[in-house]
TORKOL-4160 file (C-alpha; in steps of 0.2 Angstrom, whole numbers, padded with zeros to 4 digits, m for minus):
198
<pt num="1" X="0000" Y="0000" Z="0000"/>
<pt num="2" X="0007" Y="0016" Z="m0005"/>
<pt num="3" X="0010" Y="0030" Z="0006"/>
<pt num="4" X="m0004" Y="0042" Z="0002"/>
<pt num="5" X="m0017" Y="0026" Z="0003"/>
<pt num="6" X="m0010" Y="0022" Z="0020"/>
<pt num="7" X="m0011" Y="0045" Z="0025"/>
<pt num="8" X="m0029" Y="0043" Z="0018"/>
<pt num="9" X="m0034" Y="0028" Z="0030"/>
<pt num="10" X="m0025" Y="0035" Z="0044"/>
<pt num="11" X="m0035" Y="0051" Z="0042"/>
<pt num="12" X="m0052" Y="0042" Z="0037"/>
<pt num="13" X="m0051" Y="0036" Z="0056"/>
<pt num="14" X="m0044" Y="0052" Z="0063"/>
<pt num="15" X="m0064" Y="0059" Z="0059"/>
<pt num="16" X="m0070" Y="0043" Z="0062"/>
<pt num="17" X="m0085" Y="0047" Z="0077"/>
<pt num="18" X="m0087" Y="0031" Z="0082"/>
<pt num="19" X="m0106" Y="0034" Z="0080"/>
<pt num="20" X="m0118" Y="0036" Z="0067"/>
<pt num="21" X="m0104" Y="0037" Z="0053"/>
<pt num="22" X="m0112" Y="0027" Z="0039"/>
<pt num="23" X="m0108" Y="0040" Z="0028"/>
<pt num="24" X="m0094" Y="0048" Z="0036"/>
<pt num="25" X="m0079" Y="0050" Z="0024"/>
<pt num="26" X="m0063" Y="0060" Z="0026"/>
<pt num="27" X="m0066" Y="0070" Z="0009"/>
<pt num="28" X="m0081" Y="0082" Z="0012"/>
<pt num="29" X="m0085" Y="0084" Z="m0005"/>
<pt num="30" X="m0084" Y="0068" Z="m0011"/>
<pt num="31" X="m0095" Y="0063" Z="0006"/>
<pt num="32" X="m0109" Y="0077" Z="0000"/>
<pt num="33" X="m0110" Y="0071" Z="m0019"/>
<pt num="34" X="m0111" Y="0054" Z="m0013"/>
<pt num="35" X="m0126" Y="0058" Z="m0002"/>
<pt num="36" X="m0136" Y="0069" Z="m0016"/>
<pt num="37" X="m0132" Y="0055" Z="m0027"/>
<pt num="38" X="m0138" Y="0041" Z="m0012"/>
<pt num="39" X="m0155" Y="0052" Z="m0012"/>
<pt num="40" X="m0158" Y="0056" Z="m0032"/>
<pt num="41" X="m0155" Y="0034" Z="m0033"/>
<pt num="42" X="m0167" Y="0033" Z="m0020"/>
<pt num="43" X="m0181" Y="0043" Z="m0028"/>
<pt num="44" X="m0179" Y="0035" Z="m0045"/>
<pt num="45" X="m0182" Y="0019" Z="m0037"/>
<pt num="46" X="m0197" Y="0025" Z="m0030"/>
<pt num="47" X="m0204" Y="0038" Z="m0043"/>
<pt num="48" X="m0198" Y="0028" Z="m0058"/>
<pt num="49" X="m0193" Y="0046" Z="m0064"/>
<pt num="50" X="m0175" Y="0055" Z="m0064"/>
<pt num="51" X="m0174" Y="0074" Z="m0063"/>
<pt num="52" X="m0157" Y="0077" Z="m0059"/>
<pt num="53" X="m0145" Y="0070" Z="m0074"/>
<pt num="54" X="m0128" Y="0076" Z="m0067"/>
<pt num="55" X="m0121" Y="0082" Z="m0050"/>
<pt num="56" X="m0106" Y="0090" Z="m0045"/>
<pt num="57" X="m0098" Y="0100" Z="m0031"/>
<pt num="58" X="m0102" Y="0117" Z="m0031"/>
<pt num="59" X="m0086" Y="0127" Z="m0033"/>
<pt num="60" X="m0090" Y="0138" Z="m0020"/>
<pt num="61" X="m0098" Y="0135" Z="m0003"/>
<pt num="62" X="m0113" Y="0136" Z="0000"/>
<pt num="63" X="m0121" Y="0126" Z="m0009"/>
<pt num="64" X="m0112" Y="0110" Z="m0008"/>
<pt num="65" X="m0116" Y="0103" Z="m0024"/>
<pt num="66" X="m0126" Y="0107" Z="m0040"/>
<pt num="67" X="m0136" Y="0097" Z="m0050"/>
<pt num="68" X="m0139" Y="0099" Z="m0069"/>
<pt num="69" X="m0159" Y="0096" Z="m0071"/>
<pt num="70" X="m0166" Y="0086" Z="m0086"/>
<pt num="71" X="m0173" Y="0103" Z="m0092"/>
<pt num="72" X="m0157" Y="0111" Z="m0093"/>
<pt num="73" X="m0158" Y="0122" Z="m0076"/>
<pt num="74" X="m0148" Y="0120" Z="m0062"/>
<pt num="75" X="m0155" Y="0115" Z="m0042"/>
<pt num="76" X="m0144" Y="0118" Z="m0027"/>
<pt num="77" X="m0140" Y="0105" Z="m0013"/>
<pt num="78" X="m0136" Y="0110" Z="0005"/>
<pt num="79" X="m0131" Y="0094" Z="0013"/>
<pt num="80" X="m0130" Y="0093" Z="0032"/>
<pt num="81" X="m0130" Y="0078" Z="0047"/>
<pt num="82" X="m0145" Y="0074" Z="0061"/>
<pt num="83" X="m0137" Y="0066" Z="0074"/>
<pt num="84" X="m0134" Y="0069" Z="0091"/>
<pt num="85" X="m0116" Y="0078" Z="0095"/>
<pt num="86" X="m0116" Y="0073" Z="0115"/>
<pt num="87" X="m0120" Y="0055" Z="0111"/>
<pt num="88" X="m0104" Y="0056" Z="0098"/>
<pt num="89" X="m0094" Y="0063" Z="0111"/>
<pt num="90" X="m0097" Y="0050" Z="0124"/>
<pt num="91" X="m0093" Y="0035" Z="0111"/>
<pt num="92" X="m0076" Y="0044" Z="0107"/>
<pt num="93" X="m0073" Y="0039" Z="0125"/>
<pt num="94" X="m0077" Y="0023" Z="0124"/>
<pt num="95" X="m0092" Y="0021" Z="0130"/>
<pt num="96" X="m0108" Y="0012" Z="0118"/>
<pt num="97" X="m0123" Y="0022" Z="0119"/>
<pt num="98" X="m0138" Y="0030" Z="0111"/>
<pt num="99" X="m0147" Y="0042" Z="0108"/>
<pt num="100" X="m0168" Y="0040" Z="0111"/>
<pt num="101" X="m0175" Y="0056" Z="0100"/>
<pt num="102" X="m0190" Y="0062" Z="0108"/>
<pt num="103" X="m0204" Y="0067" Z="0094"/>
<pt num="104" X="m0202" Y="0084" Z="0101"/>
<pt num="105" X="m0182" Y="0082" Z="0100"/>
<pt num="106" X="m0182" Y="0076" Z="0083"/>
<pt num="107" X="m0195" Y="0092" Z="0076"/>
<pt num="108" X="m0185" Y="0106" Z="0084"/>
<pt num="109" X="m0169" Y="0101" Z="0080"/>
<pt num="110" X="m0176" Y="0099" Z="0063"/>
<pt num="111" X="m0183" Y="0115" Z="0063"/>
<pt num="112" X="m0165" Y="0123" Z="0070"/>
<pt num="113" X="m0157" Y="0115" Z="0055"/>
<pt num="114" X="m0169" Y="0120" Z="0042"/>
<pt num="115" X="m0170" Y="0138" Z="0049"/>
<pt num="116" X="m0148" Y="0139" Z="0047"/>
<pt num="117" X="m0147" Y="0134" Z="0033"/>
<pt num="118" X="m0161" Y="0146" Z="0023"/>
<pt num="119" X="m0151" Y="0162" Z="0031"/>
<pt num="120" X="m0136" Y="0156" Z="0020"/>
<pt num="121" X="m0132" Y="0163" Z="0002"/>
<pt num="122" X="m0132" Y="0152" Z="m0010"/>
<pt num="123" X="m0118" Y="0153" Z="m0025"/>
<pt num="124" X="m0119" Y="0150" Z="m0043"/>
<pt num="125" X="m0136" Y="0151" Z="m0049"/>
<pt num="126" X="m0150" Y="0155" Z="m0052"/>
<pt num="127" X="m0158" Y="0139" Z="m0046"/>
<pt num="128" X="m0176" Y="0133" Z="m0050"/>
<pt num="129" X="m0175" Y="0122" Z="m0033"/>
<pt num="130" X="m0163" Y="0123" Z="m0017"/>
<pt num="131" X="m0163" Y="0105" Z="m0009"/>
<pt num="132" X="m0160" Y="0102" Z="0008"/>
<pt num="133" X="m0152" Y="0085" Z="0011"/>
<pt num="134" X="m0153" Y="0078" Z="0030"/>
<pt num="135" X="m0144" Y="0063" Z="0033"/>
<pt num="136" X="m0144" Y="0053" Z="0046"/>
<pt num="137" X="m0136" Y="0036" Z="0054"/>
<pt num="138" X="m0146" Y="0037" Z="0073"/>
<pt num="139" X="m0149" Y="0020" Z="0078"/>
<pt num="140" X="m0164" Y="0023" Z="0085"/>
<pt num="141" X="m0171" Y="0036" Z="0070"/>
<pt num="142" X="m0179" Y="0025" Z="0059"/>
<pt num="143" X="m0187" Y="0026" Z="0044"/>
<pt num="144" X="m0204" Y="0018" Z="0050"/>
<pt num="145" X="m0203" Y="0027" Z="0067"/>
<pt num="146" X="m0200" Y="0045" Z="0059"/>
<pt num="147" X="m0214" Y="0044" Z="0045"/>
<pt num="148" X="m0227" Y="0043" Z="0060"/>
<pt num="149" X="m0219" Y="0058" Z="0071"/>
<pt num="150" X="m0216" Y="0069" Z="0054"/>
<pt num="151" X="m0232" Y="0067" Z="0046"/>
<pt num="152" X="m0245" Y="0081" Z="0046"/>
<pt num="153" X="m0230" Y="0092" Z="0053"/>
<pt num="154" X="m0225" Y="0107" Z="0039"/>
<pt num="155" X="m0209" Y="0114" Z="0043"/>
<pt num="156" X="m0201" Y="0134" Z="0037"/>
<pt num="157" X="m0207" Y="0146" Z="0031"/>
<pt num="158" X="m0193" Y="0147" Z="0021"/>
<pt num="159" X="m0185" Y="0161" Z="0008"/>
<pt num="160" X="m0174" Y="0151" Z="m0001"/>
<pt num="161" X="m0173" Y="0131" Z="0001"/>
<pt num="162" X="m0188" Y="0125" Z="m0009"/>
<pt num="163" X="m0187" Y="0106" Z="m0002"/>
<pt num="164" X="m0182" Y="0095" Z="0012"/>
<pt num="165" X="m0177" Y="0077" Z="0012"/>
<pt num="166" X="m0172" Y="0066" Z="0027"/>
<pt num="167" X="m0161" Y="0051" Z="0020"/>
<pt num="168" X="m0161" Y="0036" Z="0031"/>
<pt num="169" X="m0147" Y="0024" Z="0033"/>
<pt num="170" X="m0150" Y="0007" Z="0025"/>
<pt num="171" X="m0164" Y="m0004" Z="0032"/>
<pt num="172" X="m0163" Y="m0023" Z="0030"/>
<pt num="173" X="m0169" Y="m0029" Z="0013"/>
<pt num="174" X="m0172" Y="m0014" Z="0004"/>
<pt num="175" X="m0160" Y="m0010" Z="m0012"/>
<pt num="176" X="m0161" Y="0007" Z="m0010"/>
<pt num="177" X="m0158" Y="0021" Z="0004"/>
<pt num="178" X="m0177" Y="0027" Z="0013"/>
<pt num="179" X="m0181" Y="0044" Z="0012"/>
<pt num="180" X="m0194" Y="0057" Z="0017"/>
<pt num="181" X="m0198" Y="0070" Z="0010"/>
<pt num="182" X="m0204" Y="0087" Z="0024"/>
<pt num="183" X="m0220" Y="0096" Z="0021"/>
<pt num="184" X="m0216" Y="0113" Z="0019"/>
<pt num="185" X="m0225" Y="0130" Z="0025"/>
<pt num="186" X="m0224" Y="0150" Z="0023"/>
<pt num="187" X="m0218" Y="0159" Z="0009"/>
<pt num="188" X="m0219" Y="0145" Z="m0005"/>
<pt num="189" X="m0236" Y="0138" Z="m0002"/>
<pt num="190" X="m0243" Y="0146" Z="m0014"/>
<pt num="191" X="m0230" Y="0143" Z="m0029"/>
<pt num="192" X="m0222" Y="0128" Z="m0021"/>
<pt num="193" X="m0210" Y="0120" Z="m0038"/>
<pt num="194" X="m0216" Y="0101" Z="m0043"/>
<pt num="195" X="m0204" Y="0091" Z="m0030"/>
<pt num="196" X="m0190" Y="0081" Z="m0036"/>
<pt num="197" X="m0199" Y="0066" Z="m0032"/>
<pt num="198" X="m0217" Y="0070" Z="m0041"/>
């Protein structure tokens, strides 16, 4: 093994939380394309239909990568983790533990997140969408669970992202990543674009 492949594995478990690191990877930017790309798989499994034909890193951050729609236009992905930092901490140390999300716990730190990332400025558009990718590896979020707490709940407003998916680490015998999609309120109602996965 060469030296840069042994630097690279080295460093890979430097970041290593110890925790919900599914996707953790030591090159951000390969790690968020690799995520937009986990979710665009997902929804063609599931909608039969592909609106994204090409993704790449965005050059400038924020967003952290741009996707080339079927139509010619471009949509923006924000890409950012839901897990729990205290229970990280504790499993750096050694210790196995997790975390037990509250459905109030789960909404509001969903809502914190959503809320930070619309006050960013996005670079390199115009965009017809700005996509919110969630990602997370919690144990004890699953798929199933979160459907029932998030349903009927709309999160925002928001001025600038124009959809929100939660991707879900893999579940046992399904080919493909789960996903939900948020409900969204406020300022888009009214002109809300067609969802990627419509």
């Amino acid at each position: 093994m060469h030296e840069d492949e042994l630097n690279y594995l080295r460093e890979a478990f430097r970041k290593s939380k110890n925790y919900a690191s599914l996707w953790d990877w030591p090159d951000k930017r390969i790690k968020e394309r690799g995520i937009v790309c986990d979710l665009l798989e997902s929804i063609l499994r599931v909608s039969g239909r592909r609106e994204i034909k090409k993704v790449h890193s965005s050059e400038v951050d924020p967003p952290d990568c741009i996707g080339t729609a079927v139509n010619g236009g471009f949509v923006a992905f924000e890409v950012t983790e839901l897990v729990d930092q205290k229970t990280v901490e504790l499993n750096k140390t050694g210790k196995s533990v997790f975390k037990q999300w509250s459905p109030d716990e789960l909404t509001t730190k969903l809502q914190e997140k959503i809320a930070t990332k619309d006050l960013k400025e996005f670079h390199g558009g115009p965009f017809s969408k700005v996509v919110l990718v969630i990602h997370t590896d919690e144990p004890l979020l699953s798929h199933a669970d979160c459907e029932k707490i998030l349903r009927g709940k709309k999160f925002g407003p928001c001025k600038k992202i124009t959809d929100i998916y939660i991707i879900f680490s893999d579940v046992l015998g399904r080919e493909f990543y789960p996903f939900i999609q948020l409900d969204m309120m406020g300022l888009f109602d009214a002109k809300q674009p067609a969802s990627l996965a419509a």
